[in-house]
mmCIF file of the N, C-alpha and C atoms, coordinates in Angstrom:
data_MODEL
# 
_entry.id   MODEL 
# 
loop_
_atom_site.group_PDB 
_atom_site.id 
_atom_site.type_symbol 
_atom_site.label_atom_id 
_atom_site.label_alt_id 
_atom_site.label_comp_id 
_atom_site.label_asym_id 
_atom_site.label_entity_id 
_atom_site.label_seq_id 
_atom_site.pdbx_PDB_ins_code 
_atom_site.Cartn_x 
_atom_site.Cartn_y 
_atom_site.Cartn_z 
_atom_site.occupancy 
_atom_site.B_iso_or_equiv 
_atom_site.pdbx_formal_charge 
_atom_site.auth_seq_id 
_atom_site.auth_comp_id 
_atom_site.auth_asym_id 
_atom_site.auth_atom_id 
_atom_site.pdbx_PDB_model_num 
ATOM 1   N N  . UNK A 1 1  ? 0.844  -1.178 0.000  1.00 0.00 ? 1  UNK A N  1 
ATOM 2   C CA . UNK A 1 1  ? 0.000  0.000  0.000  1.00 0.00 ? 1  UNK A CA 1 
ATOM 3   C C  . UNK A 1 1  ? 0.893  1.247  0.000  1.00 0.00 ? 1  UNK A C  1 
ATOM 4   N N  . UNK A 1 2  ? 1.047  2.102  -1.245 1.00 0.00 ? 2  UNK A N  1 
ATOM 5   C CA . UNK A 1 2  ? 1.634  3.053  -1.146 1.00 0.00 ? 2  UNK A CA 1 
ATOM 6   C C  . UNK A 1 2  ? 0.723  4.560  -0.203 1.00 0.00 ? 2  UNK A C  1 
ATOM 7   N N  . UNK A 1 3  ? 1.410  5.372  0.135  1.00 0.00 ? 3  UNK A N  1 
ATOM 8   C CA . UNK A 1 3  ? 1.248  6.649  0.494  1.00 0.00 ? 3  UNK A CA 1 
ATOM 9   C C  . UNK A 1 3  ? -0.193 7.250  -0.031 1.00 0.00 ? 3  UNK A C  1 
ATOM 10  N N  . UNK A 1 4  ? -0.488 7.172  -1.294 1.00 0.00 ? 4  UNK A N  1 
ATOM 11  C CA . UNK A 1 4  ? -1.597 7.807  -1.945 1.00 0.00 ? 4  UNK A CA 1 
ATOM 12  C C  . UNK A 1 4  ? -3.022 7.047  -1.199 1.00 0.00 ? 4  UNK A C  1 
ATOM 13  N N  . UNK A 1 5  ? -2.690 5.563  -1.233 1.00 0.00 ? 5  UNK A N  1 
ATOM 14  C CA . UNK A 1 5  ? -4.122 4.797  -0.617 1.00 0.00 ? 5  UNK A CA 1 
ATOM 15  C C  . UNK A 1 5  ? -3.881 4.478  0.927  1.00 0.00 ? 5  UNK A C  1 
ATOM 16  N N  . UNK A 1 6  ? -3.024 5.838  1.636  1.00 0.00 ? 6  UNK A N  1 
ATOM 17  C CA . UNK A 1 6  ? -3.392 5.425  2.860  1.00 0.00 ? 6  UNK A CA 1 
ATOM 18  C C  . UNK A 1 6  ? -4.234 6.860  4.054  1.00 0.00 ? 6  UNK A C  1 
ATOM 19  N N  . UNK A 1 7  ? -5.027 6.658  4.398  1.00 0.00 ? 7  UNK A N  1 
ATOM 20  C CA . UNK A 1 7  ? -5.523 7.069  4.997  1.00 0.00 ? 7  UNK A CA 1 
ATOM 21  C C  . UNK A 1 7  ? -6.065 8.077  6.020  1.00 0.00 ? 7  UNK A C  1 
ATOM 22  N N  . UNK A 1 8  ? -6.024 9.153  6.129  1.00 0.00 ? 8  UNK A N  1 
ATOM 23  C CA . UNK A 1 8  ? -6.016 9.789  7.180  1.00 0.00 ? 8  UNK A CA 1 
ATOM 24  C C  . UNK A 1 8  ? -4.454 10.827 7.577  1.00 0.00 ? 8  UNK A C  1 
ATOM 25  N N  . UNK A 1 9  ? -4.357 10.500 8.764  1.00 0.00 ? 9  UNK A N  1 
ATOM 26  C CA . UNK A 1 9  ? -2.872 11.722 9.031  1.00 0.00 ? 9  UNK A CA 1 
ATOM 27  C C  . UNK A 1 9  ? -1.980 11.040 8.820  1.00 0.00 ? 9  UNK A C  1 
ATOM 28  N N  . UNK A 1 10 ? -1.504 9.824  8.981  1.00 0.00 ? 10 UNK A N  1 
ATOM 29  C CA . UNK A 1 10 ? -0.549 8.930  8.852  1.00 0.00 ? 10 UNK A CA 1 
ATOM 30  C C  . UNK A 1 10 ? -0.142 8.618  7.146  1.00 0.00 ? 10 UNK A C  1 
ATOM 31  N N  . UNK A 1 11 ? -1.216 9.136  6.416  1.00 0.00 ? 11 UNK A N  1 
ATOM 32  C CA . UNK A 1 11 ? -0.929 9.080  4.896  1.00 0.00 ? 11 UNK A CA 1 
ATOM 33  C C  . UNK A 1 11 ? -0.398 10.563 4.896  1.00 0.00 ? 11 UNK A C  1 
ATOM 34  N N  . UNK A 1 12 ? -1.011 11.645 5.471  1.00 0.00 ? 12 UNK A N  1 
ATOM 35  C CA . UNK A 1 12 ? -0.804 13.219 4.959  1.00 0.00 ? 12 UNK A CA 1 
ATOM 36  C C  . UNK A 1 12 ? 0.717  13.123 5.832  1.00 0.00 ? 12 UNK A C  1 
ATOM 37  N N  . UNK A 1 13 ? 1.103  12.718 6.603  1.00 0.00 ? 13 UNK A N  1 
ATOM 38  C CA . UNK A 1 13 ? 1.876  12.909 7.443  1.00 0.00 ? 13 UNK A CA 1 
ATOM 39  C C  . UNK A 1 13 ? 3.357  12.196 6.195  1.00 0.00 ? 13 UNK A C  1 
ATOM 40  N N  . UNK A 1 14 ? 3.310  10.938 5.695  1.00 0.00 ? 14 UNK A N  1 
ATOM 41  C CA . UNK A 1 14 ? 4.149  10.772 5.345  1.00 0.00 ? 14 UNK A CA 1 
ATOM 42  C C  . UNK A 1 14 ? 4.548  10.924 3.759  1.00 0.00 ? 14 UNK A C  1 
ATOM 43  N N  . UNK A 1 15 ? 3.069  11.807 3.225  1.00 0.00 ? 15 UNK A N  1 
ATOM 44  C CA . UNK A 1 15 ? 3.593  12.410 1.608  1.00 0.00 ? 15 UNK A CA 1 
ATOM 45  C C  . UNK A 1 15 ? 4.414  13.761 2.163  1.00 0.00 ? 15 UNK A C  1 
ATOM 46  N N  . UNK A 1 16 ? 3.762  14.417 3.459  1.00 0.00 ? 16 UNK A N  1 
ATOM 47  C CA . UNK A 1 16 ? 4.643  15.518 4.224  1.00 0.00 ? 16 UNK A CA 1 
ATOM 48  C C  . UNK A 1 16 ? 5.899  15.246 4.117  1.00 0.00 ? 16 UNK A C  1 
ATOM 49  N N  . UNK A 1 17 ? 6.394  14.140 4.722  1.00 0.00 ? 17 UNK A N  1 
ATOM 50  C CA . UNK A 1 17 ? 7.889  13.923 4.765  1.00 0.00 ? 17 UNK A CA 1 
ATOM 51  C C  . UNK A 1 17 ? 8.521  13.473 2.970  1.00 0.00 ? 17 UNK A C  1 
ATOM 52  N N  . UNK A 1 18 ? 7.912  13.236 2.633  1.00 0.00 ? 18 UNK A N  1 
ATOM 53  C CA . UNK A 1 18 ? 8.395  12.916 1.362  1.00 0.00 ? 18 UNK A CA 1 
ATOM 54  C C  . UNK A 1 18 ? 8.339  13.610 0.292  1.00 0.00 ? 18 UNK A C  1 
ATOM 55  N N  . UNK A 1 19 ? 7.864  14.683 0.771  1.00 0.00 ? 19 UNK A N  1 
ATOM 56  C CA . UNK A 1 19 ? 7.192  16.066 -0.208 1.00 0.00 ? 19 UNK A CA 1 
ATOM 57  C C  . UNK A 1 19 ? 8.468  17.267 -0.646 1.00 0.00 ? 19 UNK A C  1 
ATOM 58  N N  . UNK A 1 20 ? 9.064  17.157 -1.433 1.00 0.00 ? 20 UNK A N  1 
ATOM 59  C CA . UNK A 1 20 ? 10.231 17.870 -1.898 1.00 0.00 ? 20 UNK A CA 1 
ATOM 60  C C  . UNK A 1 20 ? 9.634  19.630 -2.567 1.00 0.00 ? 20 UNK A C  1 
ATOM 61  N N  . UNK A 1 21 ? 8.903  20.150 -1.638 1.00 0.00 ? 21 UNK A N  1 
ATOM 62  C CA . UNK A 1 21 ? 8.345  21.175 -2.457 1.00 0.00 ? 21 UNK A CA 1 
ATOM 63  C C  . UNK A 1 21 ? 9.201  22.403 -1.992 1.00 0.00 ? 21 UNK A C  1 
ATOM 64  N N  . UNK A 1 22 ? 9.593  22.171 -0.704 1.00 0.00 ? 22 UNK A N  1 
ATOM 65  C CA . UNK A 1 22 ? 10.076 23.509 -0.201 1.00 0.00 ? 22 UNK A CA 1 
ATOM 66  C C  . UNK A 1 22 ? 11.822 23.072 0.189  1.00 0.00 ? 22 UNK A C  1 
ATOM 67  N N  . UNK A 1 23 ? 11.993 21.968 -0.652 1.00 0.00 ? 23 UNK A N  1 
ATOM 68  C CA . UNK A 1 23 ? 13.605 21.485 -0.518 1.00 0.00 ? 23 UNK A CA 1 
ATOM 69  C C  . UNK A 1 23 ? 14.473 23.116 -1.029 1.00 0.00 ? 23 UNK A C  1 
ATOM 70  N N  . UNK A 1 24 ? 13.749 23.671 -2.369 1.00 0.00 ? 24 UNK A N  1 
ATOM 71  C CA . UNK A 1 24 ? 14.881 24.142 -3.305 1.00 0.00 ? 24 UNK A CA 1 
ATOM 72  C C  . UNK A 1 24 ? 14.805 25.527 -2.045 1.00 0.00 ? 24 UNK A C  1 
ATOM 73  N N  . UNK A 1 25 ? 14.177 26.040 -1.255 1.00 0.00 ? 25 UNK A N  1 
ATOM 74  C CA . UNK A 1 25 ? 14.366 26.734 -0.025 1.00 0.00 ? 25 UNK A CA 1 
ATOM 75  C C  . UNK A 1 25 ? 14.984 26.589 1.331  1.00 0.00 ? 25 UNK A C  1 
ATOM 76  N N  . UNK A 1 26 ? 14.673 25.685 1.418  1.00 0.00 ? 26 UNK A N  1 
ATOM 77  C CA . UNK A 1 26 ? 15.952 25.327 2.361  1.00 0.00 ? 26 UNK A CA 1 
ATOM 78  C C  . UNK A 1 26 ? 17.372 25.521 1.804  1.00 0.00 ? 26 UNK A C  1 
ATOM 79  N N  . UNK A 1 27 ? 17.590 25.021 0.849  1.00 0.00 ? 27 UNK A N  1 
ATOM 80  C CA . UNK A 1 27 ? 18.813 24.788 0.051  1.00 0.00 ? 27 UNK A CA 1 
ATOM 81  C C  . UNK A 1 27 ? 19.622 26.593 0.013  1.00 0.00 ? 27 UNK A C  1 
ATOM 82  N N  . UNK A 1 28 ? 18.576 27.217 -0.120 1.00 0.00 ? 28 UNK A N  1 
ATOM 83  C CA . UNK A 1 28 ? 18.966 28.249 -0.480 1.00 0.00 ? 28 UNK A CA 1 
ATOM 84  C C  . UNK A 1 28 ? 19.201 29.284 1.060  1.00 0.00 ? 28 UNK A C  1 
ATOM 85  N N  . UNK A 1 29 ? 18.375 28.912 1.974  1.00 0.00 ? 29 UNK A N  1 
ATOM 86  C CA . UNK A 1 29 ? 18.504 29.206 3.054  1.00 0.00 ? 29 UNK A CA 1 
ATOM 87  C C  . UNK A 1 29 ? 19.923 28.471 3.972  1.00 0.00 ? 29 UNK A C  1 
ATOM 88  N N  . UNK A 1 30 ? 20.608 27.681 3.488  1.00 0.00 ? 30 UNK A N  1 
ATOM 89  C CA . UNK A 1 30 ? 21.275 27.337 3.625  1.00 0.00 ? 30 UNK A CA 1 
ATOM 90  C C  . UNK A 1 30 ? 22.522 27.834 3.372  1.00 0.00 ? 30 UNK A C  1 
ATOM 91  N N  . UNK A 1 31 ? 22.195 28.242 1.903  1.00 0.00 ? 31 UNK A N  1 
ATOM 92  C CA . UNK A 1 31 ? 23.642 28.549 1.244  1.00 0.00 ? 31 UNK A CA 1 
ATOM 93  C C  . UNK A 1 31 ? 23.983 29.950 1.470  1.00 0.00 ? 31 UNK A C  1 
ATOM 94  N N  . UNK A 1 32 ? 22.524 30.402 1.700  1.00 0.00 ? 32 UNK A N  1 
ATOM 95  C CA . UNK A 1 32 ? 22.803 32.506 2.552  1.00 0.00 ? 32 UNK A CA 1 
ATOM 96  C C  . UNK A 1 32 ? 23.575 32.612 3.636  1.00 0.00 ? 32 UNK A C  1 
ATOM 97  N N  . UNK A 1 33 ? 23.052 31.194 4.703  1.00 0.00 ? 33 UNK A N  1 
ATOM 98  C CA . UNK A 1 33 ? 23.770 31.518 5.923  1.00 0.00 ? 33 UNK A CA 1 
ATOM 99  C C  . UNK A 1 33 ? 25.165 31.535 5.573  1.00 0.00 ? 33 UNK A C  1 
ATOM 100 N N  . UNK A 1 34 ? 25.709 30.077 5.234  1.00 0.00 ? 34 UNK A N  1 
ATOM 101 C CA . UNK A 1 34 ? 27.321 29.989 4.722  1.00 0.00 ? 34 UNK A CA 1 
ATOM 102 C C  . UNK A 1 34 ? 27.570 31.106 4.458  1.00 0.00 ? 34 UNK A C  1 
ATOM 103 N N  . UNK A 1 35 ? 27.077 31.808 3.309  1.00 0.00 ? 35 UNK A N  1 
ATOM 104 C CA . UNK A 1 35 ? 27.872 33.092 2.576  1.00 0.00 ? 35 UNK A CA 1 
ATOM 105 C C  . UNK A 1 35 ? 27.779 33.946 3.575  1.00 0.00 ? 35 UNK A C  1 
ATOM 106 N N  . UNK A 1 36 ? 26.862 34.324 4.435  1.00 0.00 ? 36 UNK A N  1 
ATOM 107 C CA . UNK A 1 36 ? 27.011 35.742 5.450  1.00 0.00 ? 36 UNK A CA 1 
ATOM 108 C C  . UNK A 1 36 ? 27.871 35.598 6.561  1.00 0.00 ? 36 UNK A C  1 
ATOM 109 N N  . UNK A 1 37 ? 28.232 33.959 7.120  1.00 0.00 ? 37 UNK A N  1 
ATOM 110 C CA . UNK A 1 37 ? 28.831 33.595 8.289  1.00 0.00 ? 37 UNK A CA 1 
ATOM 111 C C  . UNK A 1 37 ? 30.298 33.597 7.122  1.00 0.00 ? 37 UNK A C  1 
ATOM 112 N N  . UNK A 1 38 ? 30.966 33.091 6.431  1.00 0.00 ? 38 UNK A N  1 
ATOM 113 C CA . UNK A 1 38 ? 32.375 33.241 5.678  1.00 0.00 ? 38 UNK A CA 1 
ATOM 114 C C  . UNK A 1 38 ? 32.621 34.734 5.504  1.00 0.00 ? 38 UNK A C  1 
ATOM 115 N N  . UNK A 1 39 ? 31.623 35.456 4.720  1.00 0.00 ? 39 UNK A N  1 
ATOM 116 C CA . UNK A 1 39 ? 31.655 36.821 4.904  1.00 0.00 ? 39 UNK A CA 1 
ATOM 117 C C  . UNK A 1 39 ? 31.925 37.465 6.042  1.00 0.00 ? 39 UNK A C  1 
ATOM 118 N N  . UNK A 1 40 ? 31.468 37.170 7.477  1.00 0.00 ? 40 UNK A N  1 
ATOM 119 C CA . UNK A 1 40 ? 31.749 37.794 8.675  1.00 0.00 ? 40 UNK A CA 1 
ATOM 120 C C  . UNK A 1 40 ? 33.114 37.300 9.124  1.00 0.00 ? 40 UNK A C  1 
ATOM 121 N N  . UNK A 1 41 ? 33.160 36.120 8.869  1.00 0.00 ? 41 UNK A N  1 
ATOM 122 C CA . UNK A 1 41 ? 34.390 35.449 9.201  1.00 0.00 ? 41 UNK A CA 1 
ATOM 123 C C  . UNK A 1 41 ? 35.903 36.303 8.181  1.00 0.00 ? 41 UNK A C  1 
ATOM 124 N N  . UNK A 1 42 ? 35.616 36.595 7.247  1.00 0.00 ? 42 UNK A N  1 
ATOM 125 C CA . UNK A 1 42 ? 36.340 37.365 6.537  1.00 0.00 ? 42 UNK A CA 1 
ATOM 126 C C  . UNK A 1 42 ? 36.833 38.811 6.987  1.00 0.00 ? 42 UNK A C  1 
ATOM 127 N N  . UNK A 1 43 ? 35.473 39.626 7.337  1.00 0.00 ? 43 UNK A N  1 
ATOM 128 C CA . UNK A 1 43 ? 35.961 40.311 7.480  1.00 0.00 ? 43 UNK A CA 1 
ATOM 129 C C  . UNK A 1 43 ? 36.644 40.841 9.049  1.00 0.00 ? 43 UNK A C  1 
ATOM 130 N N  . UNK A 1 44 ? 36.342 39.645 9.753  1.00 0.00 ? 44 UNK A N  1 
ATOM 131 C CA . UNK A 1 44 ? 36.645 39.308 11.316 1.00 0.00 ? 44 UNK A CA 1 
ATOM 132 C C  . UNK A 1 44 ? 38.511 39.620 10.983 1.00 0.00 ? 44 UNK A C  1 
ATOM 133 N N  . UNK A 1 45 ? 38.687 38.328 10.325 1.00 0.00 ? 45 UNK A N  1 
ATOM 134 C CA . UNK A 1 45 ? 40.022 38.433 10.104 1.00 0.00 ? 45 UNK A CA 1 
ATOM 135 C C  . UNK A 1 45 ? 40.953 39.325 9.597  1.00 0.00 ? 45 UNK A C  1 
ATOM 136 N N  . UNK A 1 46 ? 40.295 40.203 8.321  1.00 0.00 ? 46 UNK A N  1 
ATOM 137 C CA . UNK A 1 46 ? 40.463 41.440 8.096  1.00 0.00 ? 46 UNK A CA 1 
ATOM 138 C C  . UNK A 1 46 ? 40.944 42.570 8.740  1.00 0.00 ? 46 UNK A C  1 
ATOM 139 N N  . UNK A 1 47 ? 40.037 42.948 9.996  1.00 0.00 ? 47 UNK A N  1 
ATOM 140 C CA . UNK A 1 47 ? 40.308 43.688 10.642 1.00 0.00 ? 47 UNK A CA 1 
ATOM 141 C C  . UNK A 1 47 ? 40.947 43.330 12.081 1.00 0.00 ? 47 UNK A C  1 
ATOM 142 N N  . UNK A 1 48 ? 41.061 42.048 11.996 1.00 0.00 ? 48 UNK A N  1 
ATOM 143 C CA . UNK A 1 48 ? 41.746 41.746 13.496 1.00 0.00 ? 48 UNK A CA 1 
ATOM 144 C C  . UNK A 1 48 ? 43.326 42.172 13.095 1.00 0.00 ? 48 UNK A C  1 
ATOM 145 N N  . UNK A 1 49 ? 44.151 41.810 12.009 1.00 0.00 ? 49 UNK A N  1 
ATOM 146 C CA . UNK A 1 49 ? 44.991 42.260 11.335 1.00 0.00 ? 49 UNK A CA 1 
ATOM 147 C C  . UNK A 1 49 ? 45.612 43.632 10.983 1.00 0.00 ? 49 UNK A C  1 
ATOM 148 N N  . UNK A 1 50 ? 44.481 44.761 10.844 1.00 0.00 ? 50 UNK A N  1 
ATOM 149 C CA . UNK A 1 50 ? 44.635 45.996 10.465 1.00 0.00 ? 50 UNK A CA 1 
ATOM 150 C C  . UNK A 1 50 ? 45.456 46.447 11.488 1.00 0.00 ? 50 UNK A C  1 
ATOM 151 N N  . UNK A 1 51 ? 45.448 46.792 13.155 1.00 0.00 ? 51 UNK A N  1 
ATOM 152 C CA . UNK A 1 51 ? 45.875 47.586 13.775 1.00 0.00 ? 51 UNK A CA 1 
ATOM 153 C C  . UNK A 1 51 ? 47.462 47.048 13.773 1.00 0.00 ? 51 UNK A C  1 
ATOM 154 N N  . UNK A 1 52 ? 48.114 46.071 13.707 1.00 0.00 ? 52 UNK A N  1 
ATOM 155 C CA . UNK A 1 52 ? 49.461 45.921 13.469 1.00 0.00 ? 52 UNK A CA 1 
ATOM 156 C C  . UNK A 1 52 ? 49.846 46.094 12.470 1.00 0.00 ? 52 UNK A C  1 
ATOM 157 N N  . UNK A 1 53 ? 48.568 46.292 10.898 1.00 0.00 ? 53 UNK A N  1 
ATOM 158 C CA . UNK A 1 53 ? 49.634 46.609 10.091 1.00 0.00 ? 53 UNK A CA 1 
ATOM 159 C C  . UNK A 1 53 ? 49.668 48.247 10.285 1.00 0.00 ? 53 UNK A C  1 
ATOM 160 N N  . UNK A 1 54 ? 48.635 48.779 10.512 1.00 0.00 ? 54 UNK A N  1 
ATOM 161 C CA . UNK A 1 54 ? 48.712 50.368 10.497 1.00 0.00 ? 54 UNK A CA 1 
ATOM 162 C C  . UNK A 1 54 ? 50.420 50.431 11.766 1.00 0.00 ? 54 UNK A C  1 
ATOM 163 N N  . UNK A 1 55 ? 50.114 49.805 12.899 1.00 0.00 ? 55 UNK A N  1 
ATOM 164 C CA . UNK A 1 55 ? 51.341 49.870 13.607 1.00 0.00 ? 55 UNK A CA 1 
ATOM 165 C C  . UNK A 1 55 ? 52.545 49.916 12.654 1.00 0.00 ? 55 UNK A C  1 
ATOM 166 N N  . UNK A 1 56 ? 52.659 48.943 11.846 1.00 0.00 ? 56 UNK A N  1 
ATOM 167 C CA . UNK A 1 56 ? 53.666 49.006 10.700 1.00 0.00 ? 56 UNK A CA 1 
ATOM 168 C C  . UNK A 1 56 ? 54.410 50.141 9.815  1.00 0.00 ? 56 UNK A C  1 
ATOM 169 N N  . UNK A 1 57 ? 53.231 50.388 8.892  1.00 0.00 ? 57 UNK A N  1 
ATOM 170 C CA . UNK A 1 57 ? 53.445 51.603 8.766  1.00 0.00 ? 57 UNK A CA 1 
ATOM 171 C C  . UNK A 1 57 ? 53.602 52.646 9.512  1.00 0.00 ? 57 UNK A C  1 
ATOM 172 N N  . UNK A 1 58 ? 53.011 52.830 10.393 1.00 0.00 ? 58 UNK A N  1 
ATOM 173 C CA . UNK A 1 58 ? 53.613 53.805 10.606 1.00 0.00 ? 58 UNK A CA 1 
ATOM 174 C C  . UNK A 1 58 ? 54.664 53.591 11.821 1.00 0.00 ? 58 UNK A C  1 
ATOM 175 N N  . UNK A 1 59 ? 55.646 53.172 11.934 1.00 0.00 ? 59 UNK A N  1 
ATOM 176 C CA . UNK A 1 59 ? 56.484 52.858 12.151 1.00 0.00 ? 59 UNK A CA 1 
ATOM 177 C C  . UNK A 1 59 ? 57.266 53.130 11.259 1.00 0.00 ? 59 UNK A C  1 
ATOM 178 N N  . UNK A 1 60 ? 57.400 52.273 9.997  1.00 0.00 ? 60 UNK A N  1 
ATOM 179 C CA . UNK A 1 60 ? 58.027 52.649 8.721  1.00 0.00 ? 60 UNK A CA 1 
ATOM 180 C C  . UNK A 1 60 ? 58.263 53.997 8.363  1.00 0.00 ? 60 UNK A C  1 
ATOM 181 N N  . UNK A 1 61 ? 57.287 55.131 8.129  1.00 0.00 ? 61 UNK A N  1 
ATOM 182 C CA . UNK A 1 61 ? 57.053 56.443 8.149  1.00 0.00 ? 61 UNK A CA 1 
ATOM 183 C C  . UNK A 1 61 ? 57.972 57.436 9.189  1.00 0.00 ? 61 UNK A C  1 
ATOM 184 N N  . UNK A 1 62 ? 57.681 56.786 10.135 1.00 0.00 ? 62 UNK A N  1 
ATOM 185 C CA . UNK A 1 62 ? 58.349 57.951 11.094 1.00 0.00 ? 62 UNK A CA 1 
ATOM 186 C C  . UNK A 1 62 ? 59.993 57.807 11.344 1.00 0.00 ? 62 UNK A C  1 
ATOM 187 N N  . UNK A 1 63 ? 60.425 56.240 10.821 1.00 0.00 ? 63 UNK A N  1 
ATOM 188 C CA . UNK A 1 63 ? 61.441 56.163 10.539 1.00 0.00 ? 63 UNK A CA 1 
ATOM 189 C C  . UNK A 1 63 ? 62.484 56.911 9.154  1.00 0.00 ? 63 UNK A C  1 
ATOM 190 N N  . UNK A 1 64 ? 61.294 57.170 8.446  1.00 0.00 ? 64 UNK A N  1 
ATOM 191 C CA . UNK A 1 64 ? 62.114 58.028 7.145  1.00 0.00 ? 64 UNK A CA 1 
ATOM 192 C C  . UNK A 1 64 ? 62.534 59.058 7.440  1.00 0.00 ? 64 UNK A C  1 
ATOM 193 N N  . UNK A 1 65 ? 63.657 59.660 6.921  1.00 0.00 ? 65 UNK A N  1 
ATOM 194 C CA . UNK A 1 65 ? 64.310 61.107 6.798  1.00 0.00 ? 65 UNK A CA 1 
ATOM 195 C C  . UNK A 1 65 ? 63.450 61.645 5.863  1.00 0.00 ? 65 UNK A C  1 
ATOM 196 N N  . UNK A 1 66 ? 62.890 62.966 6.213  1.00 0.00 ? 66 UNK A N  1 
ATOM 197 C CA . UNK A 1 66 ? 62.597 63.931 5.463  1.00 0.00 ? 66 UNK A CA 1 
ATOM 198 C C  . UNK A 1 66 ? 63.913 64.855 4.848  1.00 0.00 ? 66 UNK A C  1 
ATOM 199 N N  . UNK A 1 67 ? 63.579 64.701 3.554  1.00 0.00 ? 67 UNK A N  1 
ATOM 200 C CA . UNK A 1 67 ? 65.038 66.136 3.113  1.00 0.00 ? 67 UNK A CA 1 
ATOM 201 C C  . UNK A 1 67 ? 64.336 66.972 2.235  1.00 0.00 ? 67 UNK A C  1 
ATOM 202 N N  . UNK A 1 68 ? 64.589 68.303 2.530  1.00 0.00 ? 68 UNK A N  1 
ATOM 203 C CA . UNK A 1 68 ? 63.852 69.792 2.081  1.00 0.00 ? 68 UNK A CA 1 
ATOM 204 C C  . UNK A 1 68 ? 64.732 69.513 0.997  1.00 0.00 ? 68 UNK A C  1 
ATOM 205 N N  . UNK A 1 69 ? 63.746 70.287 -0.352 1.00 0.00 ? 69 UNK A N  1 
ATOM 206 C CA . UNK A 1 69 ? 64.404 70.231 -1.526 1.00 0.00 ? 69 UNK A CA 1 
ATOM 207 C C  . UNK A 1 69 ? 64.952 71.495 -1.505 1.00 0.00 ? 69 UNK A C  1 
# 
């Protein structure tokens, strides 16, 4: 007895589970999170980085000789 000739909630219940209608949404809800969590993660790293390189430079900078032309 397939799904179609069965009965009541226990039939609605398991074309429910077998029902691929709102798969291609999930899928996609899926693949937003990834991209916004790599994205944050990106730019996490990004800027955890910045204040030693600005330290850098300017370090570099204040080490140069200025000469008046």
């Amino acid at each position: 007895m397939n799904e179609q000739n069965m009965p009541g909630a226990i039939g609605r219940a398991i074309r429910f589970l077998r029902g691929e209608d709102g798969a291609v949404t999930i899928d996609w809800i899926a693949l937003t999170a990834s991209m916004v969590f790599l994205g944050a993660a990106a730019g996490f790293f990004a800027t955890s980085e910045l204040p030693q390189l600005a330290a850098r430079v300017d370090n570099a900078l204040e080490t140069r000789p200025v000469m008046p032309d």
